[in-house]
N, C-alpha and C positions, 0 to 999 in steps of 0.2 A: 445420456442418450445413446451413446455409443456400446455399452454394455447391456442396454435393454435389445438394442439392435442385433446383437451377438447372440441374445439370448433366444432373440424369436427365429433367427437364422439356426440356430443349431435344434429347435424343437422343430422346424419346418422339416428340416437333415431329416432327422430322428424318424417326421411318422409318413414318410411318400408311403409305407407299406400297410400301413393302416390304413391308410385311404382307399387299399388295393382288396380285389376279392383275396376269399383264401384260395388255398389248392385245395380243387374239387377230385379228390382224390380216388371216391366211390364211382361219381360218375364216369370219369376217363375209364376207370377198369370197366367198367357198364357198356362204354363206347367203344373200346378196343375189342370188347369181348364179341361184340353185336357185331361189328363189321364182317364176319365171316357169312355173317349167313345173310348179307346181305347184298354181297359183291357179284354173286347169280343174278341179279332180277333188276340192278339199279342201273342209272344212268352214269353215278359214279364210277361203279364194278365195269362197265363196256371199256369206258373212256380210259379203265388202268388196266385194262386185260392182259397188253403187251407188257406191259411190268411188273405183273403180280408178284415176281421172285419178291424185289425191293418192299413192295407194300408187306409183303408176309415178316420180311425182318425188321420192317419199320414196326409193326404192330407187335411181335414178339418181343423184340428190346426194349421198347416203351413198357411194356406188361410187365418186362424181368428187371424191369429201374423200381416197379411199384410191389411185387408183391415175389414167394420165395420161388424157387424153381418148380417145384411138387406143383403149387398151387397154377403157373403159368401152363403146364403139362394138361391137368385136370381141365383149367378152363378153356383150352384150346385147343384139344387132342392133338398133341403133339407129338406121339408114340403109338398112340391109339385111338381109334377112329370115336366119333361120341356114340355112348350106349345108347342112345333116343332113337339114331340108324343107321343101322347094320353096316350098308352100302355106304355111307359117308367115310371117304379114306381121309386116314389121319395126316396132319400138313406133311411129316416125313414120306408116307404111301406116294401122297403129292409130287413132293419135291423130287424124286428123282425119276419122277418121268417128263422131268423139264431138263435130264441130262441129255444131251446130243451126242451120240453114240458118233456120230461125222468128224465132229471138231473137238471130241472132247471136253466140250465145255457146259457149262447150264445157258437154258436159254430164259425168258422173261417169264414165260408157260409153257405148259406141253407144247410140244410138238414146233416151237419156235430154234432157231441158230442159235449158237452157242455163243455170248457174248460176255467182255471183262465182267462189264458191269454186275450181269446179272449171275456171274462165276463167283465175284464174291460174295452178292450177297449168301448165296446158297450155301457159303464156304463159312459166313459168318453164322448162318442159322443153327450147321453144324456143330462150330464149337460152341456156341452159345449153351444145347440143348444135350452137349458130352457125346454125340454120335458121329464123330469122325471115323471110329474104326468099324460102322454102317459097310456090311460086307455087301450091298448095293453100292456103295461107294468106291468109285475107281481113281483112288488117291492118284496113281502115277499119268493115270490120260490125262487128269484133270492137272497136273503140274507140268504136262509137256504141253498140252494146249495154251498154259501160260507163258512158257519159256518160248514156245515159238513163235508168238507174238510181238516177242522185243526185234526192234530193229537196229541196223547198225549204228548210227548215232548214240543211241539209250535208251530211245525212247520207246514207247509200245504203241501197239495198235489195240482197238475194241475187238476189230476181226478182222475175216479176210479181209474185209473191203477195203480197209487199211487208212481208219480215219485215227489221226493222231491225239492226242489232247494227254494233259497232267492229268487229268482225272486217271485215265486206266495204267498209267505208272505207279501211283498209290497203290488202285486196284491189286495192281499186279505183287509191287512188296506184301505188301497185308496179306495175300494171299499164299502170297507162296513161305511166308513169314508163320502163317497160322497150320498151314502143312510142312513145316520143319526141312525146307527145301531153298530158304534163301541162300543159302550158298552157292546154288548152282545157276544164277541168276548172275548178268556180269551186272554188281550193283554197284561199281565204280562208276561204270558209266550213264549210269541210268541216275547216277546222284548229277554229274557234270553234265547231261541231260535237262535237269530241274534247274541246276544253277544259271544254264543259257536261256532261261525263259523268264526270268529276274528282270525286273522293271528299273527305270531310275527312282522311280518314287518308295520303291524296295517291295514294290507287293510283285504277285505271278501272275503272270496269262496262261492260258491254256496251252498256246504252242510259243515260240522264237517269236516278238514281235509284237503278244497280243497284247491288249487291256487287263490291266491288272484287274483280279474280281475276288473279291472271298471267299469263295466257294474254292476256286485254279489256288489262294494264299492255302486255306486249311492239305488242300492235297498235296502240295508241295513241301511243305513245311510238317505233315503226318507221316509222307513219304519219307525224309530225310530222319525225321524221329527214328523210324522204322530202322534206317541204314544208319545208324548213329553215327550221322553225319552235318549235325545241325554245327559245329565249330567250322565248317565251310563257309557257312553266310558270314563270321567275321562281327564281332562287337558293336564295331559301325552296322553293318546290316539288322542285327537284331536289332536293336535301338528303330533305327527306319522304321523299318515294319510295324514295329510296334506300335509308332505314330501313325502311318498308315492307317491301322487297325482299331486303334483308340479313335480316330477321327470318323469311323463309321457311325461313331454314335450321336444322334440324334436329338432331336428337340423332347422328342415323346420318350425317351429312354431306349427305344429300340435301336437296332441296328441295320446300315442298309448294305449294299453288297462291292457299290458303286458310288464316286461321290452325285451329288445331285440327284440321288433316287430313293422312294418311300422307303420308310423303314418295314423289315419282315422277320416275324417270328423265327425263320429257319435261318438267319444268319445269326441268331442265340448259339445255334452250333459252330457253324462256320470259323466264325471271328474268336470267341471264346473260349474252342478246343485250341488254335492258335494262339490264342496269347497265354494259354495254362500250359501248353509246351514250352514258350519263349519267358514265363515268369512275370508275365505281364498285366496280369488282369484285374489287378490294381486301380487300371492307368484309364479304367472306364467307371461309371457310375452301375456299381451293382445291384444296388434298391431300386434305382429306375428302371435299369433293365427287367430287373426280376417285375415291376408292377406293370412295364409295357406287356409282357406273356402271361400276365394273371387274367388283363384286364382282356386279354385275348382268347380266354376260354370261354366257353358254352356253358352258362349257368344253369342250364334246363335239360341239355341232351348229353353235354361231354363233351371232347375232344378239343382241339386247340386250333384257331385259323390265324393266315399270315399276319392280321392285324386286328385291331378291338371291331367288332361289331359285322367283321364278315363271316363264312363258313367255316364251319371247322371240317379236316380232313387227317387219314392216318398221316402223314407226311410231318406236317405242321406238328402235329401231337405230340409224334415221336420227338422233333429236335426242338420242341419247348421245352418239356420235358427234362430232354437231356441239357438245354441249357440252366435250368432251374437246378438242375444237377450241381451242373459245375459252376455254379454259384456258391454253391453250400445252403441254396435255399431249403433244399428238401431233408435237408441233415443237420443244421445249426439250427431248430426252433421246433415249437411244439409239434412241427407238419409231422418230425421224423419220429415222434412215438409208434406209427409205424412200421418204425426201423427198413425207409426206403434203401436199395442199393447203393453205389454209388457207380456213375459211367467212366469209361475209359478215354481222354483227352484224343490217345493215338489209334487206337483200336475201333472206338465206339461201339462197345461190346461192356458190360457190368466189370470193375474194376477187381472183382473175386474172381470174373472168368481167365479174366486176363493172368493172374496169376498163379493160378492150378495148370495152366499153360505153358506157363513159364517163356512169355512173348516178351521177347527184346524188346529196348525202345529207348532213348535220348530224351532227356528235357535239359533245357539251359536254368542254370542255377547261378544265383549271384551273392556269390562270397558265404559269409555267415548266413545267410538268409535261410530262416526253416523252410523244410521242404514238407508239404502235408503227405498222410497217407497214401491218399491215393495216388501220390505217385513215386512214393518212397521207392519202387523196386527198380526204378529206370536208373541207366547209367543218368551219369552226370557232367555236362558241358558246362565251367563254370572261368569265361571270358572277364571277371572281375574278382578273382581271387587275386591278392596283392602280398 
């Protein structure tokens, strides 16, 4: 009895994936592609107007996880405006007229303030798309814009207004990390900065104090990648966290952000770029998870929503996507005859970009333990070498 038991228990293992749709691979490039011309005229397009930088990198990276660079160019005038009309400027024409000549920095759209947030995405679009040395590109504003933002504790602000949060610390390494400026950054402090926002539970808040979230863990813990500085948090800490992080996962196979809350497709990124830094991701069910973001795609129009059977939006898309990524879903089975990319854990940038870059970065490593490709090129924190 006990062996027939074992047996139906391991074929149950085996097919949670087969139960699941596939990757709708045609349609997301369909949906990604379509969003442009549709963020004019929709109710979607008003509601994200303030943030269109983000949505533009969210939909390009998504695009460059699926198909080669040439072909992301063509389908989205990325260099050049579409031949269909004239007047239509290309997203680069775009992007730098959302630079803020004031502060230095990119704002969400034209004509908006220059903010972290929306500094890097711009910063990220660049290297993404090879055009950093864009002689519209004012490399040094846009790296003193970042530098004067940190404040005397570590930490950084978004802008003037001088709201703090772990998010625009990340911001700010990644950024000045992908402009070959981190040095001039006091990143000592800004690491003992992130280490005083550490919870007892071992996850991050966003400032001294707060609620641990995984959204505050992945930026603290990318950040520290970044300043390879991850042998701070301590053997003990990783360990924590890492329960922490494994414990976000759910009944449905997804993950939620907070304990006691729905599960959502965008903590696929969250949680998972975090624990492929800490070496941990193991420590969650990855058939599940992979079948919670399948069952979360639009079988009819594309694109990917928080959860099975709501909307889909670029946002969601992109960090299913990338969670499916660093799964190995998209590359260990017949999906990847398309020879999809693969993402970057610290960057969230395509892991070739990252390395024609030649972008620093830490992952914790334990002992013998193979390290995959994608993140062969990072140094190495390894708290269990004996």
């Amino acid at each position: 009895m006990s062996g027939n038991k074992s047996k139906m228990s391991g074929s149950i293992a085996l097919s949670i994936l087969d139960y699941s749709p596939p990757f709708y691979f045609h349609l997301h490039q369909e949906y990604i592609v379509g969003l442009a011309g549709k963020m004019e005229r929709s109710f979607e397009g008003a509601m994200t107007e303030h943030l269109r930088m983000s949505g533009v990198y969210w939909s390009l990276t998504a695009l460059s996880l699926l198909v080669s660079k040439e072909d992301v160019d063509r389908l989205m005038s990325v260099t050049q405006s579409a031949e269909s009309s004239a007047k239509n400027e290309s997203i680069l024409d775009w992007l730098f007229t959302c630079f803020d000549e004031r502060t230095g920095g990119f704002g969400g759209n034209s004509g908006q303030d220059g903010h972290m947030l929306y500094t890097l995405s711009a910063i990220q679009i660049l290297t993404l798309v090879d055009a950093l040395d864009d002689k519209r590109f004012h490399r040094e504003k846009v790296i003193n814009f970042v530098l004067q933002l940190q404040r005397p504790d570590g930490s950084w602000a978004g802008d003037s207004w001088g709201e703090i949060d772990t998010r625009f610390t990340y911001c700010a390494l990644s950024a000045l990390s992908q402009l070959q400026a981190l040095d001039r950054a006091n990143v000592d402090l800004a690491v003992d900065y992130i280490l005083s926002c550490r919870n007892l539970d071992g996850g991050f808040g966003c400032v001294v104090g707060a609620e641990s979230h995984a959204g505050q863990v992945f930026c603290c813990i990318g950040a520290l990648a970044i300043a390879c500085s991850l042998h701070r948090l301590g053997e003990d800490g990783v360990d924590l966290l890492g329960w922490w992080l494994a414990e976000r996962q759910v009944d449905s196979g997804g993950l939620n952000g907070r304990p006691e809350k729905q599960a959502d497709v965008c903590y696929s990124w969250w949680i998972l770029s975090a624990l492929s830094i800490l070496g941990k991701v193991s420590w969650i069910n990855g058939d599940k998870l992979a079948s919670f973001i399948l069952k979360s795609q639009d079988e009819e129009d594309g694109g990917i929503s928080d959860r099975p059977d709501d909307m889909p939006d670029v946002f969601h898309t992109f960090f299913g996507i990338a969670g499916l990524s660093l799964l190995g879903h998209l590359h260990n089975n017949r999906a990847n005859e398309f020879n999809f990319r693969q993402i970057d854990p610290v960057y969230a940038l395509p892991t070739d970009v990252c390395r024609r870059w030649n972008l620093p970065g830490q992952i914790v490593v334990h002992g013998s333990e193979e390290v995959g490709d994608r993140l062969a090129h990072y140094a190495r924190c390894d708290f269990y070498a004996r």
